[in-house]
DOVEX-146566 format. One record per residue (C-alpha): x, y, z. Coordinates in pm, whole numbers, always signed. Layout:
REM DOVEX-146566
PT,px,py,pz
PT,X,Y,Z
...
***
This chain:
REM DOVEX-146566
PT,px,py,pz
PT,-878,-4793,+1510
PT,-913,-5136,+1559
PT,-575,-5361,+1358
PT,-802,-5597,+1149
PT,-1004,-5285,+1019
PT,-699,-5056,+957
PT,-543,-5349,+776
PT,-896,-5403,+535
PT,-872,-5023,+493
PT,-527,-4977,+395
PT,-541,-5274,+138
PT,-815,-5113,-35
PT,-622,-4762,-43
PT,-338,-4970,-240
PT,-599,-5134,-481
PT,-810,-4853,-579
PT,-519,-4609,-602
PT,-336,-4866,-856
PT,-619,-4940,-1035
PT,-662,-4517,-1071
PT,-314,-4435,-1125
PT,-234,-4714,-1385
PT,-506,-4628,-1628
PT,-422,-4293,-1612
PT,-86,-4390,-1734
PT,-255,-4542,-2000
PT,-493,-4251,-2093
PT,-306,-4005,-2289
PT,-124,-4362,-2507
PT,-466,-4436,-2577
PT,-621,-4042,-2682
PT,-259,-4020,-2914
PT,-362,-4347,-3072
PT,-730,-4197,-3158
PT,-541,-3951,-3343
PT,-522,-3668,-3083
PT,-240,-3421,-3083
PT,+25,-3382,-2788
PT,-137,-3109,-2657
PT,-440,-3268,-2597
PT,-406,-3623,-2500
PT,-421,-3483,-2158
PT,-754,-3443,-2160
PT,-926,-3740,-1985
PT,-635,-3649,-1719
PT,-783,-3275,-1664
PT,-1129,-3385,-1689
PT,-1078,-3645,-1418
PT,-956,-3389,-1218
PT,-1271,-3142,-1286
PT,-1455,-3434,-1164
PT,-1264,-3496,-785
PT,-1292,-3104,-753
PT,-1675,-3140,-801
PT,-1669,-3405,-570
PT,-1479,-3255,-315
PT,-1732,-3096,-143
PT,-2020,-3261,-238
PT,-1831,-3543,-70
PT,-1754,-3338,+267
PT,-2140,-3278,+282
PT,-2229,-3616,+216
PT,-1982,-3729,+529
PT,-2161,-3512,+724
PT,-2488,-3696,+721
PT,-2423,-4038,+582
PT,-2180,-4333,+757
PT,-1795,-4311,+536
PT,-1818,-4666,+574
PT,-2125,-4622,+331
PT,-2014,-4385,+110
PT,-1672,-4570,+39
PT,-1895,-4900,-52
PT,-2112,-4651,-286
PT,-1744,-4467,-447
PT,-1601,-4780,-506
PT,-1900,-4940,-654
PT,-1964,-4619,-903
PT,-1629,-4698,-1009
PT,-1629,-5018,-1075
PT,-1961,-4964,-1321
PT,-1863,-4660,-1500
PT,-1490,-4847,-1548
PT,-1678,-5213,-1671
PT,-1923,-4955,-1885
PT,-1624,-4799,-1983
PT,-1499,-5154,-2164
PT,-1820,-5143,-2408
PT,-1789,-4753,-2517
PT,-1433,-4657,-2530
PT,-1418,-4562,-2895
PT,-1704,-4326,-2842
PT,-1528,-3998,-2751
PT,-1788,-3855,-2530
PT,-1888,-4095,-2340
PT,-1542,-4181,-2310
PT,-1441,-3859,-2170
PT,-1767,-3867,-1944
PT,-1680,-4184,-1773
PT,-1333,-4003,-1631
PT,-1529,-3737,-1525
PT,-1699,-3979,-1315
PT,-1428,-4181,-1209
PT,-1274,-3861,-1101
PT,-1549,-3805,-889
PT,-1596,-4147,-693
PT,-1178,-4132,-660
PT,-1213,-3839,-454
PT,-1553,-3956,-228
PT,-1297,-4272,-179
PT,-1018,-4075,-86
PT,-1223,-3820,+122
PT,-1432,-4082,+338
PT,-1151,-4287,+363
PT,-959,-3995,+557
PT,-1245,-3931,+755
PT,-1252,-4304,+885
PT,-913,-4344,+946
PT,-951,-4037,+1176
PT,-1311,-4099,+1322
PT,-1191,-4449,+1405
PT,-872,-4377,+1560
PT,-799,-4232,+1937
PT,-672,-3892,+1942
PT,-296,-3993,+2019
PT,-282,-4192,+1701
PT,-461,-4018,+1484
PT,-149,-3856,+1266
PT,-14,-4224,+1270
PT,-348,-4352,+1103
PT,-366,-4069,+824
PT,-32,-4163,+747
PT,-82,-4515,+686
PT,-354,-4465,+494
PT,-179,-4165,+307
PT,+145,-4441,+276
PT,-130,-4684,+114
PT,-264,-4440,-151
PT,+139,-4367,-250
PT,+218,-4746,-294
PT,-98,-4792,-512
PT,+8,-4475,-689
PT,+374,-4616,-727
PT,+265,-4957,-840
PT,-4,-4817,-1037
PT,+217,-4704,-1296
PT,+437,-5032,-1322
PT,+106,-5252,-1384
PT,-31,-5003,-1648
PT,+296,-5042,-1883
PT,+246,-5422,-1826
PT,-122,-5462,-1917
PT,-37,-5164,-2203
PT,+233,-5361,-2365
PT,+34,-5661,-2320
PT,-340,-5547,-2451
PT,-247,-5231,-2575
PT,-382,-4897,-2437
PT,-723,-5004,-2511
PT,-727,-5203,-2210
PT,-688,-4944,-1929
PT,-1041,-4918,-1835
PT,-954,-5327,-1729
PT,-696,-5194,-1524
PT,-882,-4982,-1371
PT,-1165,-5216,-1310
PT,-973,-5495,-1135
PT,-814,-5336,-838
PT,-1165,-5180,-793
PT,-1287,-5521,-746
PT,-1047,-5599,-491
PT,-1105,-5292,-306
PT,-1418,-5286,-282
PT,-1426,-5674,-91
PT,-1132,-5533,+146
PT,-1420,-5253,+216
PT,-1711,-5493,+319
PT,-1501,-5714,+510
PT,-1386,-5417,+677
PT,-1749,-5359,+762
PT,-1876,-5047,+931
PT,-1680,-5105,+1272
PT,-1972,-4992,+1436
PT,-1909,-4623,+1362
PT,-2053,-4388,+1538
PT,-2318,-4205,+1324
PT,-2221,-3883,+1190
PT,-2236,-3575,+1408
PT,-2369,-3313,+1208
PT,-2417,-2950,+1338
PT,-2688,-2765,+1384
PT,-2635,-2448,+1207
PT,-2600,-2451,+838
PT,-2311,-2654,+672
PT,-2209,-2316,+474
PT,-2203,-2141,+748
PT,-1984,-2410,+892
PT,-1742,-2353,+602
PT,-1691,-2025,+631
PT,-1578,-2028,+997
PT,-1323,-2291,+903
PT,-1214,-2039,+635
PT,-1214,-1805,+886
PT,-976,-2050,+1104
PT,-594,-1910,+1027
PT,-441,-2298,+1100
PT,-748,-2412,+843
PT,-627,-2195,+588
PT,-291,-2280,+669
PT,-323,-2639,+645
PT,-528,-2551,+302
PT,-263,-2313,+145
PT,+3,-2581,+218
PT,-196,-2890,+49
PT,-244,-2671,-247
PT,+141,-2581,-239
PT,+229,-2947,-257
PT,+9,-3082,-461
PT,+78,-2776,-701
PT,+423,-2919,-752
PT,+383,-3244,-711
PT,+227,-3304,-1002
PT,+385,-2987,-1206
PT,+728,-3102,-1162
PT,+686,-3501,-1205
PT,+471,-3474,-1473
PT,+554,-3154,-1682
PT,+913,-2987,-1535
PT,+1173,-3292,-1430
PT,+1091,-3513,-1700
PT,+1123,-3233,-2001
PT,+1474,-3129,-1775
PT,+1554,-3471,-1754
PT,+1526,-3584,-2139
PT,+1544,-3240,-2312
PT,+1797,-3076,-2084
PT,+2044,-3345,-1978
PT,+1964,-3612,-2205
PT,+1867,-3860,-2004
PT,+1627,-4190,-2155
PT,+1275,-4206,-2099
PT,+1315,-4552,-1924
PT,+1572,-4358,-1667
PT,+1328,-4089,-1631
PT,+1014,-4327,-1508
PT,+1266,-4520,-1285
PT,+1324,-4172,-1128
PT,+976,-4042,-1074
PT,+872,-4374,-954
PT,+1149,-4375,-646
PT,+1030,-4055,-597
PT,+691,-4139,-498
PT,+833,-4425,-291
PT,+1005,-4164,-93
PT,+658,-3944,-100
PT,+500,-4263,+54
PT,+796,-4283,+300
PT,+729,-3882,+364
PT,+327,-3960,+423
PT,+383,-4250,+697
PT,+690,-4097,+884
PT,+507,-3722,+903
PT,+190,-3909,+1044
PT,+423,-4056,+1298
PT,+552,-3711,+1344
PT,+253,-3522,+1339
PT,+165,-3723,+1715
PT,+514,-3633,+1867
PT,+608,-3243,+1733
PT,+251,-3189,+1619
PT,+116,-3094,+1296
PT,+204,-2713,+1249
PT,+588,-2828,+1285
PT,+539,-3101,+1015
PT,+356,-2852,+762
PT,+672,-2634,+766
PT,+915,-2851,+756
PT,+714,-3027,+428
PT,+742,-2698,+270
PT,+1070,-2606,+398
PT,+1232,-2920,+233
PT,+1157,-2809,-100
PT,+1263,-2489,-153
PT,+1675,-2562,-162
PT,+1534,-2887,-365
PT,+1431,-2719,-685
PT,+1725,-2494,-680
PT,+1972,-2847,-634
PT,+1798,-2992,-919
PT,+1903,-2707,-1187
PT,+2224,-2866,-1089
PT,+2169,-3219,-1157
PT,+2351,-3358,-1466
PT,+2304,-3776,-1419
PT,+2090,-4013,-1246
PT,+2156,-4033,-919
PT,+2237,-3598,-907
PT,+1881,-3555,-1096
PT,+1721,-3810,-849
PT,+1810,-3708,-498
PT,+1648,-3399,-519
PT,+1374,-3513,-668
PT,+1301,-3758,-398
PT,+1385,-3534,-77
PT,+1117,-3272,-265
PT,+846,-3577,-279
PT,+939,-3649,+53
PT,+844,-3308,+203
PT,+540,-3300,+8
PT,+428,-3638,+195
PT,+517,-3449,+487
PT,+298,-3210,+394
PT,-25,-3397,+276
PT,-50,-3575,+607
PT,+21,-3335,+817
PT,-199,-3066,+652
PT,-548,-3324,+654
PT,-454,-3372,+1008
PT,-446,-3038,+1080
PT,-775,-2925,+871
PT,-952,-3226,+1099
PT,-851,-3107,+1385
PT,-957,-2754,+1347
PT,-1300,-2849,+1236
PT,-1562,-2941,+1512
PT,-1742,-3280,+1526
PT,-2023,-3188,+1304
PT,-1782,-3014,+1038
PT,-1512,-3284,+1002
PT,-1694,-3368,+659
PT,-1671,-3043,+536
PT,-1348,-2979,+715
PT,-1230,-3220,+446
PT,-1366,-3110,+102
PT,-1227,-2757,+133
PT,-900,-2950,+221
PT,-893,-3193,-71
PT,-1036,-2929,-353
PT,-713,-2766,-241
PT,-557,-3068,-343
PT,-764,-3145,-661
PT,-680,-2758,-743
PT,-307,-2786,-722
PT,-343,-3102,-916
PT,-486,-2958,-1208
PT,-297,-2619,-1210
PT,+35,-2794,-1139
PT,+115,-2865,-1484
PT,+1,-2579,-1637
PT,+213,-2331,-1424
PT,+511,-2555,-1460
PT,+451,-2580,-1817
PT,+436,-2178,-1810
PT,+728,-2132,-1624
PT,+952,-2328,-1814
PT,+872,-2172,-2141
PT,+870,-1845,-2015
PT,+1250,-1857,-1818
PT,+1369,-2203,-1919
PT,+1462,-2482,-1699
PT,+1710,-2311,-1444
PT,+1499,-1988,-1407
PT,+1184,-2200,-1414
PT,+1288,-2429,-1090
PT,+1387,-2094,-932
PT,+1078,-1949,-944
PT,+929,-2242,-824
PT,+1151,-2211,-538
PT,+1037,-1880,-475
PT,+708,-1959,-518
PT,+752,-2264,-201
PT,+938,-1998,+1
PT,+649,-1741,-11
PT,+391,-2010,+81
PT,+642,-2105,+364
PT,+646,-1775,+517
PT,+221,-1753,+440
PT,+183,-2028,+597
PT,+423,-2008,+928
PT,+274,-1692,+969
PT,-79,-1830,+1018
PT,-9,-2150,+1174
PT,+166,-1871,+1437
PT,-163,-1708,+1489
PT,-416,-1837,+1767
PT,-465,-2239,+1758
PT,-173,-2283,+1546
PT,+187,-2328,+1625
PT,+225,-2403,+1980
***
């Protein structure tokens, strides 16, 4: 992948993901103001994410025929409309609701198609390197995402988050065209049938692998930043909201750190080795954090957990391309990233479940359990043929 275009790309990945993450900071402040319970100010958040698993595949099938190049120029710009449209009918609650459904699904074509370039565009010795940078981009917009949401919400109010969202989109979207199309090859699709393409990736034990791991990490990921630490941090050990934030935001620095060092990885000890360890890390993690009583005792574990799920991510996209043939790299990816989207939306809920059902200490320990059975699943497949070396 040629520097200038790698550098238009990963800008973008920074501007779209902040603009994303930000005003879904925002989201539940402004569904509490409109007079919605606790329970349910989560909503745009879930439908959002009913939208990127829609997309998901959709997405791998449109990669398949049409340049990524193309389809990033067509997510971004769906974006930026439904967001601007989103500025004239925010106090009506369907449409509201509608347009992060939507969003939801143009975040994931980004996310998908930009994945695909990085790899299409990159020589087969660097290819770990470039999904990690663009991986490291979409965890410093996610980081800064946050920070820039509380501004413009303190500033405007929560009624302004579809503004947050819109601006970075802008900005994106200009990185994208003067990124051009790099004279990408045109897609390669296959000549039997797309599902039938699927199912011998699902079929593939390092596929599944590299599926059942994404899910794993994304599972927690979002169950224990958004749901599990923080209620342990404020309920449990009495720690300040403020304290809290600072500590899930250095842990998705080190998640970003996790993401460009296992893409670095992944082209030295291969991808198989960086799955496992990406699990691996977390498992003593959640059981170190029932022990954490301050700051910097809650934090560390937190962080070396996010780390090994950026290990993971990266290592497990690399993995489902490389296991897909040329014509089924598009669809290679959906089935990867709905494993994402589906551990993103069941993440909370099962933390959630867990720590009403056993309470904090027996809740992280099941979690733990949980990471070291999808260890051993997933070692044990990678360790069939074309998987661990």
């Amino acid at each position: 992948m040629q520097v200038s275009a790698i550098v238009f790309f990963v800008l973008a990945a920074i501007f779209q993901a902040s603009g994303s993450s930000g005003a879904a900071m925002l989201a539940p402040f402004f569904m509490k103001a409109q007079g919605f319970s606790a329970a349910l100010v989560g909503i745009p958040l879930v439908i959002n994410g009913l939208g990127r698993i829609s997309s998901d595949l959709l997405s791998g099938l449109l990669a398949t025929y049409f340049s990524s190049w193309s389809l990033l120029v067509v997510a971004l710009a769906v974006s930026l409309a439904a967001s601007v449209l989103g500025l004239f009918v925010h106090d009506i609650m369907p449409l509201f609701l509608s347009i992060w459904a939507v969003l939801g699904f143009s975040e994931a074509m980004f996310s998908l198609c930009l994945r695909k370039t990085a790899f299409d565009q990159s020589p087969s010795s660097q290819q770990g390197k470039a999904q990690g940078l663009v991986a490291s981009a979409a965890g410093i917009g996610f980081t800064l995402g946050p920070v820039l949401g509380g501004l413009v919400g303190t500033r405007w109010g929560a009624e302004a988050l579809f503004f947050m969202y819109a601006l970075p989109q802008v900005l994106a979207l200009v990185f994208i065209l003067f990124a051009g199309s790099y004279r990408a090859s045109k897609p390669l699709a296959s000549s039997a049938p797309l599902w039938s393409e699927g199912r011998k990736l699902l079929r593939r034990p390092p596929f599944l692998a590299a599926c059942l791991a994404m899910f794993q990490a994304f599972l927690f990921l979002a169950g224990v930043t958004r749901i599990a630490f923080p209620f342990l941090a404020v309920t449990g050990r009495g720690l300040s909201l403020q304290a809290v934030g600072t500590i899930v935001g250095i842990s998705r620095l080190t998640d970003t750190f996790g993401r460009f060092i296992g893409g670095w990885l992944c082209d030295r000890i291969g991808t198989a080795r960086v799955i496992l360890a990406g699990v691996l890390i977390g498992v003593p993690m959640f059981l170190s954090e029932i022990y954490g009583t301050g700051f910097l005792s809650l934090s560390i574990p937190l962080s070396l957990m996010t780390m090994g799920f950026g290990f993971t991510n990266v290592g497990s996209i690399t993995c489902a391309l490389e296991s897909a043939g040329e014509g089924a790299k598009g669809v290679a990816l959906g089935l990867a990233r709905a494993s994402n989207s589906a551990g993103t939306i069941l993440g909370p809920l099962l933390a959630g479940l867990l720590i009403e059902g056993f309470g904090y200490e027996g809740g992280f320990f099941a979690m733990a359990l949980i990471s070291l059975a999808a260890f051993f699943l997933v070692w044990h497949l990678l360790r069939r043929p074309a998987g661990l070396s």
